[in-house]
DSSP file (Angstrom, degrees, kcal/mol; ACC not computed):
  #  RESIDUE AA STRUCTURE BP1 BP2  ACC     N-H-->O    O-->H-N    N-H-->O    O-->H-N    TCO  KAPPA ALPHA  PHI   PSI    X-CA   Y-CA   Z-CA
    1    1 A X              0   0    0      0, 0.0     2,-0.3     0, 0.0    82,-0.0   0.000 360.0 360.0 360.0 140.2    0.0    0.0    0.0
    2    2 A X        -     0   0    0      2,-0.0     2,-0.3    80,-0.0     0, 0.0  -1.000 360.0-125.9-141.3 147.2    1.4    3.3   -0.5
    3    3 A X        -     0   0    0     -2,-0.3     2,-0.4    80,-0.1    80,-0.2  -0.600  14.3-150.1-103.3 140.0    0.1    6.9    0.7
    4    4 A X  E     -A   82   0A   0     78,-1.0    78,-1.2    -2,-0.3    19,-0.1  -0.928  14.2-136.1-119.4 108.3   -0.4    9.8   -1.8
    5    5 A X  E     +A   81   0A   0     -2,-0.4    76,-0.2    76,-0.2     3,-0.1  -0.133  29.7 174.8 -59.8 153.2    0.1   13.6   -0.3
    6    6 A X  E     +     0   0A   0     74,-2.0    17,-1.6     1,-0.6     2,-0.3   0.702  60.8   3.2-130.7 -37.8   -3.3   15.5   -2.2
    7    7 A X  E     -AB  80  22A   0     73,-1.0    73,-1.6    15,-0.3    -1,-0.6  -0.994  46.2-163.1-160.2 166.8   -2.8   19.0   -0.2
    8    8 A X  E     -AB  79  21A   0     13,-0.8    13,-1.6    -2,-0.3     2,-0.4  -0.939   5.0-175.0-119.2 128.7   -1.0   21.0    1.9
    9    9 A X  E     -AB  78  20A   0     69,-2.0    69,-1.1    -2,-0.3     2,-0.4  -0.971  20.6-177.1-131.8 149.0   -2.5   24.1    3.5
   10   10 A X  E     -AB  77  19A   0      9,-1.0     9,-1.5    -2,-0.4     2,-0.4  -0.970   2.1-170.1-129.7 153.1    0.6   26.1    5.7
   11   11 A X  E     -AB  76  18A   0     65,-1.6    65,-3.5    -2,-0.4     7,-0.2  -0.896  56.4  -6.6-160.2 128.5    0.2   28.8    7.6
   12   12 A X  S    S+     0   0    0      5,-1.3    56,-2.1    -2,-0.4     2,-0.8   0.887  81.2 143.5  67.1  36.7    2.3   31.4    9.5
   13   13 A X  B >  S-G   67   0B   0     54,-0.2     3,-2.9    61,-0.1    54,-0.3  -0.838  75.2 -56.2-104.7 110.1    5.5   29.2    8.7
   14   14 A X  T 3  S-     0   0    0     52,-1.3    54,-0.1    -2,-0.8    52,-0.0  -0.480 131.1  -8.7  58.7-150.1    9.0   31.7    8.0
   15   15 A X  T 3  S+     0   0    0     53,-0.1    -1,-0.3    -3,-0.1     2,-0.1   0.392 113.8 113.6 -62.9  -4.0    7.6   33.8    5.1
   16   16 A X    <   +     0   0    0     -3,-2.9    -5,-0.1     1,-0.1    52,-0.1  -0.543  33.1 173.4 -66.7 145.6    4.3   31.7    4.5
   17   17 A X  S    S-     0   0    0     -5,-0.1    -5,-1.3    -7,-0.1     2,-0.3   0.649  78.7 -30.6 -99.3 -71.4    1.0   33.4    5.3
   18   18 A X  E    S+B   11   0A   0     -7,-0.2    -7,-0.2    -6,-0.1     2,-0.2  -0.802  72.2 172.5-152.5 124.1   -1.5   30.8    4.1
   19   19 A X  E     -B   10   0A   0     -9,-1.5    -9,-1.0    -2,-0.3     2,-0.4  -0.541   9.3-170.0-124.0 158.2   -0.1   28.7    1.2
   20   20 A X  E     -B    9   0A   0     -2,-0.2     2,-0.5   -11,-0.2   -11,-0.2  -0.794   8.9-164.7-172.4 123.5   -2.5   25.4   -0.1
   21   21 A X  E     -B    8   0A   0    -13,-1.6   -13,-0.8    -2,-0.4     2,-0.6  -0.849  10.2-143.7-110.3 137.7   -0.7   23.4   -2.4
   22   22 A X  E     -B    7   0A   0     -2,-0.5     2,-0.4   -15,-0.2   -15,-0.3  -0.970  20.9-140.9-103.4 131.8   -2.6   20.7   -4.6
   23   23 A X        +     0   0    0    -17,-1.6     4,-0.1    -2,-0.6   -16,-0.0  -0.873  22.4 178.8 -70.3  63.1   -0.6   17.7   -5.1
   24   24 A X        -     0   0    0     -2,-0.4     3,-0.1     2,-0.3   -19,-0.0  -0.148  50.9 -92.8 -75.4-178.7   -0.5   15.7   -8.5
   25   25 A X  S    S+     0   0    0      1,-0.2     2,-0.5   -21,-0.0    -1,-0.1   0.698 129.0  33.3 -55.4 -24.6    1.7   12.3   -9.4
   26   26 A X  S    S+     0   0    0      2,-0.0     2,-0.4     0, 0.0    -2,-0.3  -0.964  78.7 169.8-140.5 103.5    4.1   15.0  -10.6
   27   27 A X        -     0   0    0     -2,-0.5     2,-0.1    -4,-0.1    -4,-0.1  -0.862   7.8-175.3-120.8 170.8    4.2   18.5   -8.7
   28   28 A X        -     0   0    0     -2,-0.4     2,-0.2     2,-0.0    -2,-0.0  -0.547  16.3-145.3-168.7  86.9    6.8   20.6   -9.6
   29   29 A X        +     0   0    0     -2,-0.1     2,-0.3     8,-0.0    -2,-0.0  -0.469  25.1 171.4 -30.3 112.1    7.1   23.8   -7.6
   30   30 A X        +     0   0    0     -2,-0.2     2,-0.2     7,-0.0    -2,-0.0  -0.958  15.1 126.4-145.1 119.7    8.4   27.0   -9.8
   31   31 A X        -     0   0    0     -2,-0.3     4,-0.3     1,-0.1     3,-0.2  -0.693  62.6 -65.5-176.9 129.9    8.5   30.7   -8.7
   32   32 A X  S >  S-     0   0    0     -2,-0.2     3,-0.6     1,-0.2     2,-0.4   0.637  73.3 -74.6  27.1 142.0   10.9   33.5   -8.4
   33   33 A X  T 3  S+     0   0    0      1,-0.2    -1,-0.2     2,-0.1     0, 0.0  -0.597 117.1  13.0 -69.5 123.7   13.9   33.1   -5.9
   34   34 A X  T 3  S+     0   0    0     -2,-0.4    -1,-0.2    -3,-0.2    -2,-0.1   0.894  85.8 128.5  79.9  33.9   12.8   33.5   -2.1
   35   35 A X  S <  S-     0   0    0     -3,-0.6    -2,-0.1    -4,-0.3    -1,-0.1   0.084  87.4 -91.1-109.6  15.1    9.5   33.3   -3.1
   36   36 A X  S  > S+     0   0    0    -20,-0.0     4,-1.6    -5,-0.0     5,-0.2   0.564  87.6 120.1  70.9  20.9    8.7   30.5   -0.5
   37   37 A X  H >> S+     0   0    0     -6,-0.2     3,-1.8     2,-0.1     4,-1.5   0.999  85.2  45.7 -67.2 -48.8    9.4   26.9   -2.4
   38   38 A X  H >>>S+     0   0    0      1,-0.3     4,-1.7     2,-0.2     5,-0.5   0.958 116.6  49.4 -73.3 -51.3   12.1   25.8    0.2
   39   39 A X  H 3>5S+     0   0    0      1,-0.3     4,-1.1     2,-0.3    -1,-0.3   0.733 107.8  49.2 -46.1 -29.4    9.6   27.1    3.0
   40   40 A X  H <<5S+     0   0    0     -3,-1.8     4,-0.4    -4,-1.6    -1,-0.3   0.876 117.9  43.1 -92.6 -36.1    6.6   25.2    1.8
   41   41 A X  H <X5S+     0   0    0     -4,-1.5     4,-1.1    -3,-0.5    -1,-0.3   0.789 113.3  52.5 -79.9  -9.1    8.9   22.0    1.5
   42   42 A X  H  X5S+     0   0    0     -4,-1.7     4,-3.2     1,-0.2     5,-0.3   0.824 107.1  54.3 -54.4 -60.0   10.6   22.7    5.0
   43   43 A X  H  X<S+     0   0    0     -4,-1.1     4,-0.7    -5,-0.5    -1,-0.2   0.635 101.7  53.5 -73.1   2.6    7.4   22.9    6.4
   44   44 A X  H  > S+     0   0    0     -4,-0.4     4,-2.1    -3,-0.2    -1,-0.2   0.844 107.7  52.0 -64.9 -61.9    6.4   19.8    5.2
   45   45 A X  H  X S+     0   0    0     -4,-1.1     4,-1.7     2,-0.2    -2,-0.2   0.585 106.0  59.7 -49.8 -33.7    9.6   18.2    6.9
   46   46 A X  H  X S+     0   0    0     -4,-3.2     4,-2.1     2,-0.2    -1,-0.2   0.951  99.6  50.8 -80.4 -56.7    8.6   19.9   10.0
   47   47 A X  H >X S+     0   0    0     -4,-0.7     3,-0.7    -5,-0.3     4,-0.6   0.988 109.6  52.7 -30.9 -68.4    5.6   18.3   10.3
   48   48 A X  H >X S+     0   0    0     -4,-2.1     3,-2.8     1,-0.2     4,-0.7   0.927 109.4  49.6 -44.2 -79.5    7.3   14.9    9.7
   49   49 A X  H 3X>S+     0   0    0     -4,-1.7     4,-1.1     1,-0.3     5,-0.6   0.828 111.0  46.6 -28.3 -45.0    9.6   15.5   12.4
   50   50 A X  H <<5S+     0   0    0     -4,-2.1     4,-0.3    -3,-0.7    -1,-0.3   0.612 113.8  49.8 -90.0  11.3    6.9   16.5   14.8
   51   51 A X  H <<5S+     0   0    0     -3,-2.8     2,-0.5    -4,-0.6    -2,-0.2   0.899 119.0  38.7 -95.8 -71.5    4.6   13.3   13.8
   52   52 A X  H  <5S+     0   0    0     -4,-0.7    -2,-0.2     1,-0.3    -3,-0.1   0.085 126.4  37.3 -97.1  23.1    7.6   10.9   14.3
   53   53 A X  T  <5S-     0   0    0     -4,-1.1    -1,-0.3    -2,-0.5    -3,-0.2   0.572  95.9-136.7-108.0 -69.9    9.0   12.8   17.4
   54   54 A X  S   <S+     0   0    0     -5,-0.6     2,-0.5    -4,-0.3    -4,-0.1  -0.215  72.3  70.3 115.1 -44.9    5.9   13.6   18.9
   55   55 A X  S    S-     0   0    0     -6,-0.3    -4,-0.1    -4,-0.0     3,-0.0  -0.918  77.7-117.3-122.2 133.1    6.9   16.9   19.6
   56   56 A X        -     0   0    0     -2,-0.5    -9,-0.1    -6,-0.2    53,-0.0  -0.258  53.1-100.3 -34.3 135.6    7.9   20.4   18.1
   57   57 A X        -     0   0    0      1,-0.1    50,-0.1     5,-0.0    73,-0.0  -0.039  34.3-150.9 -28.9 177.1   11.7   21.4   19.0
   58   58 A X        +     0   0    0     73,-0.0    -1,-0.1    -3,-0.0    -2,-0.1  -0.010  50.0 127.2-172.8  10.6   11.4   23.6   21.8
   59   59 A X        -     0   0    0      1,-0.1    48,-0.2    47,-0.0    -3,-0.0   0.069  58.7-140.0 -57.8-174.8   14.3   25.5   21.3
   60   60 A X  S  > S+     0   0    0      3,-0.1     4,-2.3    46,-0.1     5,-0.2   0.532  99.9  51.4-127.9 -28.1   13.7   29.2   21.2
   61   61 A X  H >> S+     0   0    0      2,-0.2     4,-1.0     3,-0.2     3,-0.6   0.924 113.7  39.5 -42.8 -56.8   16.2   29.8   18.3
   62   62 A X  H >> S+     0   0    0      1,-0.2     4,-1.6     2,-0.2     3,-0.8   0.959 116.6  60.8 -76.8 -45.8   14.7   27.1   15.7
   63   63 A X  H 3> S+     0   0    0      2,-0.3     4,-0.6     1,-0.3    -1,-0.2   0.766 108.1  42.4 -13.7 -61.0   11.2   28.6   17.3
   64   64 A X  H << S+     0   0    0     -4,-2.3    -1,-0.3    -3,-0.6    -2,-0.2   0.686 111.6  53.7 -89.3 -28.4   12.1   32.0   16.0
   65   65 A X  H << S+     0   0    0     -4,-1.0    -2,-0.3    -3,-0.8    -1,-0.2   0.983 107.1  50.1 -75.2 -66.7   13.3   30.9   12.9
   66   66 A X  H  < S+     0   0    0     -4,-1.6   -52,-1.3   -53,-0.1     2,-0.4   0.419  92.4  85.6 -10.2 -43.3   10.3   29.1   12.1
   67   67 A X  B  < S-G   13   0B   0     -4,-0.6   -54,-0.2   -54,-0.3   -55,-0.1  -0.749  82.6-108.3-102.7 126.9    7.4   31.9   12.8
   68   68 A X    >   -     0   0    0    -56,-2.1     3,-1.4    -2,-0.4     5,-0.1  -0.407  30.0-116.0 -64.2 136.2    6.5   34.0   10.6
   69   69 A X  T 3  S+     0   0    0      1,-0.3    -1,-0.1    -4,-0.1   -54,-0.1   0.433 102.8  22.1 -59.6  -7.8    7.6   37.2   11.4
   70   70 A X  T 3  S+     0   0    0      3,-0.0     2,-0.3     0, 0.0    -1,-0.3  -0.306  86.5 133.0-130.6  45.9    4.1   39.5   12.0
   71   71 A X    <   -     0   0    0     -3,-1.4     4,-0.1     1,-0.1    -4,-0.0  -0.855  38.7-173.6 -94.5 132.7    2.2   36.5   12.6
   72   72 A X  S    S+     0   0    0     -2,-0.3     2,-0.2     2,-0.1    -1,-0.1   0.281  73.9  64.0 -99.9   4.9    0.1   37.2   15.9
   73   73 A X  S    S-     0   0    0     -5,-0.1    -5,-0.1     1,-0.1     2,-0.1  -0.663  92.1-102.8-109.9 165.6   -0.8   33.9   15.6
   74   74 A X        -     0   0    0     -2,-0.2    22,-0.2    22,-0.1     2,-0.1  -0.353  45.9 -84.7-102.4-155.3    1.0   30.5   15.8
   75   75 A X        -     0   0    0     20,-0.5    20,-2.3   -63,-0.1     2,-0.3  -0.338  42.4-171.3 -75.7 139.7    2.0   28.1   12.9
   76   76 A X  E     -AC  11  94A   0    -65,-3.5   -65,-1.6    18,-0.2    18,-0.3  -0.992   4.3-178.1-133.9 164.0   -0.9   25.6   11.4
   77   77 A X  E     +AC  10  93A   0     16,-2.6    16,-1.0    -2,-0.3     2,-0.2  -0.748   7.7 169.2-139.7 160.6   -0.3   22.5    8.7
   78   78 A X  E     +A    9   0A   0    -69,-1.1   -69,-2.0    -2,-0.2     2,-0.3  -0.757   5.6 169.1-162.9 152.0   -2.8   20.6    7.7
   79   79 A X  E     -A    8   0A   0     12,-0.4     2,-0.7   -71,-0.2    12,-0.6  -0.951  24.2-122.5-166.4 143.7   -2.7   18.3    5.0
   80   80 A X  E     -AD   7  90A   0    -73,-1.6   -74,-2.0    -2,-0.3   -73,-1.0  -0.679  21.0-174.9 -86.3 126.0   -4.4   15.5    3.2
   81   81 A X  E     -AD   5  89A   0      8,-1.0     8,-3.2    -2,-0.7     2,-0.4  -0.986   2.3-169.9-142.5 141.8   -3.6   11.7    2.2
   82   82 A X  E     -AD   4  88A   0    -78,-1.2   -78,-1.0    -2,-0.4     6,-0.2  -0.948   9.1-147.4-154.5 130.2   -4.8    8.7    0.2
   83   83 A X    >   -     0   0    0      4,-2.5     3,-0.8    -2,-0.4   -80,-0.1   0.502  36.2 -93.5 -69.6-150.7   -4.2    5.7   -0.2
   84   84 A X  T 3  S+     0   0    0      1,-0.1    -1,-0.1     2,-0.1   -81,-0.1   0.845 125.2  56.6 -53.2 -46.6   -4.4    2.9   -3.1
   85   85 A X  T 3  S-     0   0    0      1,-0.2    -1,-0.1     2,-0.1    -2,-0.1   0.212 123.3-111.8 -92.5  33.1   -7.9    1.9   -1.9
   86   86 A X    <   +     0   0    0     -3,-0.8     2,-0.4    -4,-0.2    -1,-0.2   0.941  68.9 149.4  47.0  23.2   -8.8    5.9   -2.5
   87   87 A X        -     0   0    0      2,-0.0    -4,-2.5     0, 0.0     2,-0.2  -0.980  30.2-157.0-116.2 146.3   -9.3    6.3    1.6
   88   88 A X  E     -D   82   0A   0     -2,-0.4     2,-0.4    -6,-0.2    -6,-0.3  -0.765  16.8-177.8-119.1 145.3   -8.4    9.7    2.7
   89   89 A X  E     -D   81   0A   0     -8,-3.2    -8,-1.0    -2,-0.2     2,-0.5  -0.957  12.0-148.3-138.0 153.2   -7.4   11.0    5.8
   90   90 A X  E     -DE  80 115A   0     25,-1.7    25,-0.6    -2,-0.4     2,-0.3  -0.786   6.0-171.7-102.1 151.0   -6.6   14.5    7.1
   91   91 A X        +     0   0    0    -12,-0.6   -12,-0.4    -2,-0.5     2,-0.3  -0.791  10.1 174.6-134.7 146.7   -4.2   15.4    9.7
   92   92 A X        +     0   0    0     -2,-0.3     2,-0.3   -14,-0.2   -14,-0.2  -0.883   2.6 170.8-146.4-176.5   -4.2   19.4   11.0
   93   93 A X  E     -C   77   0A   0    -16,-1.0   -16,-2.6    -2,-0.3     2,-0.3  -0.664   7.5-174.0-158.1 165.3   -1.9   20.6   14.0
   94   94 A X  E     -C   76   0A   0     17,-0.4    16,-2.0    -2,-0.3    17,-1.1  -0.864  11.5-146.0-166.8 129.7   -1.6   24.3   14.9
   95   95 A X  B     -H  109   0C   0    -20,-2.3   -20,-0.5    -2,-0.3     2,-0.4  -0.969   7.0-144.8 -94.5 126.2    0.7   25.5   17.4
   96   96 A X        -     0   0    0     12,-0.8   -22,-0.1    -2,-0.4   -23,-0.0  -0.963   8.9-129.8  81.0  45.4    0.4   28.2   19.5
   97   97 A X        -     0   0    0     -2,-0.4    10,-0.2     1,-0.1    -1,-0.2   0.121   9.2-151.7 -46.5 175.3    2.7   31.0   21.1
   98   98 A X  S    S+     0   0    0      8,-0.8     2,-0.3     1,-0.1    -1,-0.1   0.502  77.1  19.0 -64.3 -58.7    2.5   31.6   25.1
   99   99 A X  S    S-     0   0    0      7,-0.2    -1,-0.1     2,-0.1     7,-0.1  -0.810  70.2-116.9-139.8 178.1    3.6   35.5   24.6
  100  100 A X  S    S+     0   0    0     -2,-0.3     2,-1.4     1,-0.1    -1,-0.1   0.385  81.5 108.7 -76.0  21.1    3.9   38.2   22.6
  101  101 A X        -     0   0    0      1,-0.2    -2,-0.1     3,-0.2    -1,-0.1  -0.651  41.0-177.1-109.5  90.1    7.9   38.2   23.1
  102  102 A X  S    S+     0   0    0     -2,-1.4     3,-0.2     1,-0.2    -1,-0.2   0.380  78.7  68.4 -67.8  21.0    9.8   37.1   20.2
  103  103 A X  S    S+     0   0    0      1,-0.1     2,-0.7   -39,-0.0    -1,-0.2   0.812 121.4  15.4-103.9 -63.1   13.0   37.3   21.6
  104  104 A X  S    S+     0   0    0      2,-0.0    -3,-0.2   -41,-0.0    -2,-0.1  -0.310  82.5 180.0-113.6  76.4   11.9   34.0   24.0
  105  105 A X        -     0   0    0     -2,-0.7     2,-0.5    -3,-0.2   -42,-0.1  -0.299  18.0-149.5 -67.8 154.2    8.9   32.5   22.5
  106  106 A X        -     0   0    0     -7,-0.1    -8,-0.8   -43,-0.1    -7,-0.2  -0.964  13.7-144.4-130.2 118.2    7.4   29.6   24.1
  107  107 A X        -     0   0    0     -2,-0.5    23,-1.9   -48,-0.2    24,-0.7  -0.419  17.1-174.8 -82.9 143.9    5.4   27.0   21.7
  108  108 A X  E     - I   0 129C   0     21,-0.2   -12,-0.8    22,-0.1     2,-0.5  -0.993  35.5-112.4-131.8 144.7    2.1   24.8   22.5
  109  109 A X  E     +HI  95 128C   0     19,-2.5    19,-0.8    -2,-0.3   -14,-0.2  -0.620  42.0 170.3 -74.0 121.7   -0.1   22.1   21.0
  110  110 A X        -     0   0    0    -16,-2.0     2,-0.2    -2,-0.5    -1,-0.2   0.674  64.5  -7.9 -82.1 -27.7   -3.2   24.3   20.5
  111  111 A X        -     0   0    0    -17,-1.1   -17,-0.4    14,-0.1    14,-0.2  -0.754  57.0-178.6-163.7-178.6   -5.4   21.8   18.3
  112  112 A X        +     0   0    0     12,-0.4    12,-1.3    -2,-0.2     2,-0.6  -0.356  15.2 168.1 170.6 103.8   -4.3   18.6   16.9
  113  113 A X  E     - F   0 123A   0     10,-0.2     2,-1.0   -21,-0.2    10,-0.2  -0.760  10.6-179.2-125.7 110.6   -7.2   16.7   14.7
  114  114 A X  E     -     0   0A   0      8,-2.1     7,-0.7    -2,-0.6     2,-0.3  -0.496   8.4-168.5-116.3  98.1   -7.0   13.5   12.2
  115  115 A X  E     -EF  90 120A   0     -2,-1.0   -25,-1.7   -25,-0.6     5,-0.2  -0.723   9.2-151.6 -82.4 156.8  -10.0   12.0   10.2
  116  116 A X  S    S-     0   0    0      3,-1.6   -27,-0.1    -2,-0.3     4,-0.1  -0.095  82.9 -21.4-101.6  20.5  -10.2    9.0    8.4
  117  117 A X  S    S-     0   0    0    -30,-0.1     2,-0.6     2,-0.0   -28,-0.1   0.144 124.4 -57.4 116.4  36.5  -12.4    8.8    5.8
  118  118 A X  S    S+     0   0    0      1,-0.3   -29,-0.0   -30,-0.2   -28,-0.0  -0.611 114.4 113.2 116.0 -47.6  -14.5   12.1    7.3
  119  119 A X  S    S-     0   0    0     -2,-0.6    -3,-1.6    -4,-0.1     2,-0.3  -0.023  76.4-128.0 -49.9 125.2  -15.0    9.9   10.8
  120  120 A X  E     +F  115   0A   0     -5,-0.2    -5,-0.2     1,-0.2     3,-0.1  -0.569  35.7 172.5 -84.2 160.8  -12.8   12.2   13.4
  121  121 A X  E     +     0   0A   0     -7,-0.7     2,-0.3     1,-0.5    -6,-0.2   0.460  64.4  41.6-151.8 -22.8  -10.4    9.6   15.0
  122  122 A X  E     +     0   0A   0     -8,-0.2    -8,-2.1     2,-0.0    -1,-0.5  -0.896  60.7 170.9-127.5 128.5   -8.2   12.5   17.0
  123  123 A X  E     +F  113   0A   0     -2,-0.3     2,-0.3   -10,-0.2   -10,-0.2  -0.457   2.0 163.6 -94.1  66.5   -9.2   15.5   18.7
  124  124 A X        +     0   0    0    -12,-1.3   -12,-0.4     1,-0.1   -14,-0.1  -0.776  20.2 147.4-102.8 143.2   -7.4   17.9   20.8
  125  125 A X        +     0   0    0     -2,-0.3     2,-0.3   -14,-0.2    -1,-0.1   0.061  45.5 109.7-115.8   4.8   -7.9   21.1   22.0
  126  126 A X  S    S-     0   0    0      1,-0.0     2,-0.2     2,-0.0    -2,-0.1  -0.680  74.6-120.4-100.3 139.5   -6.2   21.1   25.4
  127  127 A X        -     0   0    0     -2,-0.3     2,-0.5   -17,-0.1   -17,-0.2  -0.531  25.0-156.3 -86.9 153.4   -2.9   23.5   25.1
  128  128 A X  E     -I  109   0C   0    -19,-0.8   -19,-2.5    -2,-0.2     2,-0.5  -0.975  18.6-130.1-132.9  97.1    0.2   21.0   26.0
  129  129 A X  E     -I  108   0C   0     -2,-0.5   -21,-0.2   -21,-0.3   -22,-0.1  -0.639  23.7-171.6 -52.4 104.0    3.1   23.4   27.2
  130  130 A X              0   0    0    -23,-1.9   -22,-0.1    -2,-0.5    -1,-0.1   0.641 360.0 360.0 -88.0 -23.3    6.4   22.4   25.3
  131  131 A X              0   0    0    -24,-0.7    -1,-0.2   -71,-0.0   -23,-0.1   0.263 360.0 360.0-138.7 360.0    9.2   24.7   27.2
């Protein structure tokens, strides 16, 4: 069996605002230099890390590097997958600051949801303090 990414939506990651990428067999990413391709695949990768970790980094450096800079809000992914047998599921997380101080931000799990073929199968809303 093998999983096929179908969208992306990012938001408030480095110079992303709200990005939503559509997915074909063949995507190909093209735009201007510093125009956010590396970001939108970074932030992809950052997600993976924080599904097979379990947790964000919790550094305040990689923290700061991460968030977009006039975001009053924190970072969300959310993203879509299907398999062979055409079942889908969605995954979201969205993170959170603690304060308005970008010199030592402190990240939280704000939200965390996955359906499975539309049936919800995770739900959190309870903030999880990370540093």
């Amino acid at each position: 069996m093998s999983l096929k990414l179908i969208s992306a939506n990012i938001q408030n990651f480095k110079s992303l605002g709200d990005v939503t990428l559509n997915f074909r067999d063949l995507t190909i990413l093209v735009g201007a230099n510093s125009s956010g391709k590396s970001n939108c695949l970074e932030a992809l990768n950052f997600l993976s890390e924080i599904v097979k970790e379990g947790t964000p980094p919790s550094d305040s450096d990689t923290i700061k590097k991460i968030l977009k800079i006039d975001a009053n809000t924190g970072i969300n992914i959310a993203i879509t997958i299907q398999d062979d047998n055409e079942k889908k599921a969605d995954y979201k997380i969205t993170l959170n600051t603690t304060n308005s101080d970008k010199k030592n931000p402190e990240f939280y799990f704000a939200e965390e949801d996955l359906l499975v073929n539309d049936v919800k199968v995770i739900e959190v809303k309870k903030s999880i303090y990370l540093t």
